[in-house]
Structure formats: structure tokens, C-alpha cells
N, C-alpha and C positions, 0 to 999 in steps of 0.2 A: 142430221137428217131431219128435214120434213117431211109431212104428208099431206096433199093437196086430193082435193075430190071435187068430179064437176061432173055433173046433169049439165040442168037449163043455168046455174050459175057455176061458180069457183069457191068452194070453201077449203079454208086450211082445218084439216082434220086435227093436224100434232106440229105446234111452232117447232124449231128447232131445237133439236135435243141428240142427246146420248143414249138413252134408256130405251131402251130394246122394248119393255111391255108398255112403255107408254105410246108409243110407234103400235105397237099389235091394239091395243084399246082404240087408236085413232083407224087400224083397218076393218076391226069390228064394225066402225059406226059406218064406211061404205054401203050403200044403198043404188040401185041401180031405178032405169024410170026418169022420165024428162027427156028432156030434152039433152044434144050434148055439145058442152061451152068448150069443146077441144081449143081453139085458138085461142081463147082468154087462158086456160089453161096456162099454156104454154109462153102466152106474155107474164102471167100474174108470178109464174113458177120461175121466170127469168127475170122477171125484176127483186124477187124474193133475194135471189141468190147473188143481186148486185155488188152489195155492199163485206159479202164472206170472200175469206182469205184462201187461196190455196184453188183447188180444182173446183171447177162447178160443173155438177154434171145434172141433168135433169133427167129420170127414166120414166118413161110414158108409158104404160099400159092402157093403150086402146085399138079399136078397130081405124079409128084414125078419119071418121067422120065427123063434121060438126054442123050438129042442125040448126045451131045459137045464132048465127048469125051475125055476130058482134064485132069479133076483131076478124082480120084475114087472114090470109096466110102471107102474106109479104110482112103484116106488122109482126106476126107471132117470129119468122124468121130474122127480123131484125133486131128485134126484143132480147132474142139469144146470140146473137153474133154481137152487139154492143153489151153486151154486158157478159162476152165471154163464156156461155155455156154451152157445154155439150151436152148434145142431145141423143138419148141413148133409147128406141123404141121397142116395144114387147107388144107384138103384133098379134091380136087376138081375132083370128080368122073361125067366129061360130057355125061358116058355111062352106064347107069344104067345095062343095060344088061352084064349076065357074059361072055359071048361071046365078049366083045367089048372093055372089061375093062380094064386096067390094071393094072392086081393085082403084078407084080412085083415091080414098083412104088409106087402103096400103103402100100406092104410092108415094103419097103428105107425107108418110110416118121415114118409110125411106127416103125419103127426100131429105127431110128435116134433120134428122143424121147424117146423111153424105153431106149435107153442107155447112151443117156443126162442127163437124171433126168426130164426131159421134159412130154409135153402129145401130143395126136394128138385128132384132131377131125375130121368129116364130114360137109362139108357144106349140109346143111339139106334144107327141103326145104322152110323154114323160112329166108332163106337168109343170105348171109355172115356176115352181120350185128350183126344178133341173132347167129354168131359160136364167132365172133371177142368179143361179150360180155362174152359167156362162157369162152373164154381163160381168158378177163381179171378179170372173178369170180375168176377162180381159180387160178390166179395169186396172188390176194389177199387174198387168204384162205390157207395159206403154212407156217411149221415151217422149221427153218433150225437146220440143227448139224450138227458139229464140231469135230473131233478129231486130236489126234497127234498120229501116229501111234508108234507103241511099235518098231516093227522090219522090216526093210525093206530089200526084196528082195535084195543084190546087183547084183544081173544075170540081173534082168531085173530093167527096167526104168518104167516101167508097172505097177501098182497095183490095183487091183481090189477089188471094195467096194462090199459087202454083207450087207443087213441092213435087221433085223430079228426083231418083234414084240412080245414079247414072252405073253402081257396078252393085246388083241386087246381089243378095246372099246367095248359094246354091239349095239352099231349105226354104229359101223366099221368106215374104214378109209383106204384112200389110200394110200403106201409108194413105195414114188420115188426116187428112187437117179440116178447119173449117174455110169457107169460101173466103171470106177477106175479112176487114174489120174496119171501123169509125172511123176517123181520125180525129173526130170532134167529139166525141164518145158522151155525148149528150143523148140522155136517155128521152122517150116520149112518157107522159103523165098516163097511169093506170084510169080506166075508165070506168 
């Protein structure tokens, strides 16, 4: 696990580690104030996670505005789909009222999960605590599949997954994937 913090920039709080209190020292040092670098975020934390084995999953706690202005949202989403991460959001909604809220944000955050293969939640009012356990239930409650695809596009570099259920459980069942992936899986240069 890492930890990443961003205001008006991105900083890595806790390179990748094991150790649980050096993780808690890196959330100590959160600070809130600035401005918020949410889409560099979300590239810097998916390019981090390029080169690790196994599952990548990126969780995001924010209201899901960025006022940085730097990267967008097409580069943050591609940033994660070439380099395979899901995106798993912790929607912090400080203004319960719909006059106050910001539902374009909320939207980015769910978005960026549904086309991750990811999920989003609500901090409830149980506490962050009881969301951070929901993600990691459902973290551990996931099959994955695999294919090779038959025929690929050569126009584009783009391909887009569909994944279709045709005889659903009778308890049912959620299915996640993300939107498509690279073909050329050539990353963009951090900025």
C-alpha cells in the first residue's frame, strides 16, 4: 500500500509498504487547504501502480472536485485504464443539502469506478471506518476473467469491454469490468 495526498499539488505521504504504522504516520501528515489536484491524483496514483504485480486498485477519498486545473478527466481516466487500475471512490459529501453539494464531483468519482471495473461508496454516517470496511468486503468478494480477443480494431488503440450475464444467479450478482483497454499500452509521461 501507498499513500498519496493532494491539495494544489500530489505528494506521496508513504511509498509502498507493508507496515501498517508507517501508513498511519503518512495519514497523520494529511492537511487539508489549497487548492485540489484530484485528476493528477489519479494519474500520478496510476502510474505509481504500473509497474506492481497482481491487482491494482486505487481508493479515492474525495468530494471529487479539482480546482488544479492540470490534468482532465479523459487523461486521469486513461492513466487508469492503461495501466489496469481500479478505481474504488469514498465520496465525501460535507453538504448534505442539494443546494450545496456537489453533484458534478460526485458524479467524476462514480464515473471513474463504473469505468474502472471499480465501485464507489458514501461515507455514511457510520464513519469512514465502516465505508473503508465495505470496500475492503468487496474487495474480497471478486472473480476475475480473462480473454484474448479474437479481432482487434486496428483504427483505433481503444477497445471496449462488454460483459453480459446471460443466466443471472437467483440471489443475483454485481458485474464490473472496466470500459476497455490499450492495445498499445503505451503509457503518457507524468507532468
Amino acid at each position: 500500500m501507498s499513500l498519496l495526498g493532494f491539495a494544489s499539488s500530489v505528494r506521496v505521504l508513504t511509498p509502498f509498504t507493508n507496515n501498517a504504522a508507517q501508513i498511519d504516520r503518512g495519514i497523520d501528515r494529511i492537511h487539508g487547504g489549497g487548492g485540489t489536484a484530484f485528476y493528477d491524483a489519479v494519474m500520478i496514483g496510476s502510474q505509481l501502480l504500473r509497474d506492481k504485480r497482481g491487482r491494482k486498485v486505487l481508493v479515492i477519498v474525495s468530494d471529487g472536485d479539482d480546482t488544479a486545473k492540470h490534468a482532465t478527466y479523459d487523461q486521469a481516466l486513461e492513466q487508469a485504464l492503461r495501466n489496469d487500475v481500479a478505481i474504488y471512490s469514498i465520496i465525501d459529501v460535507p453538504i448534505e443539502a442539494s443546494a450545496g453539494r456537489d453533484l458534478r464531483g460526485e458524479h467524476v468519482l462514480i464515473t471513474l469506478a463504473e469505468q474502472t471495473g471499480g465501485k464507489s461508496f458514501y461515507i455514511n454516517v457510520a464513519g469512514i471506518n465502516k465505508t473503508f470496511g465495505q470496500v475492503s468486503e468487496t474487495l474480497r468478494a471478486q472473480y476475475f476473467l480473462g480473454y484474448y480477443p479474437r479481432h482487434e480494431d486496428p483504427v483505433s488503440n481503444f477497445h471496449r469491454i462488454v460483459v453480459r450475464v446471460t443466466r443471472p444467479s437467483a440471489g443475483g450478482f454485481n458485474v464490473r469490468n472496466r470500459a476497455g483497454y490499450y492495445s498499445d499500452q503505451t503509457s503518457q509521461p507524468v507532468r
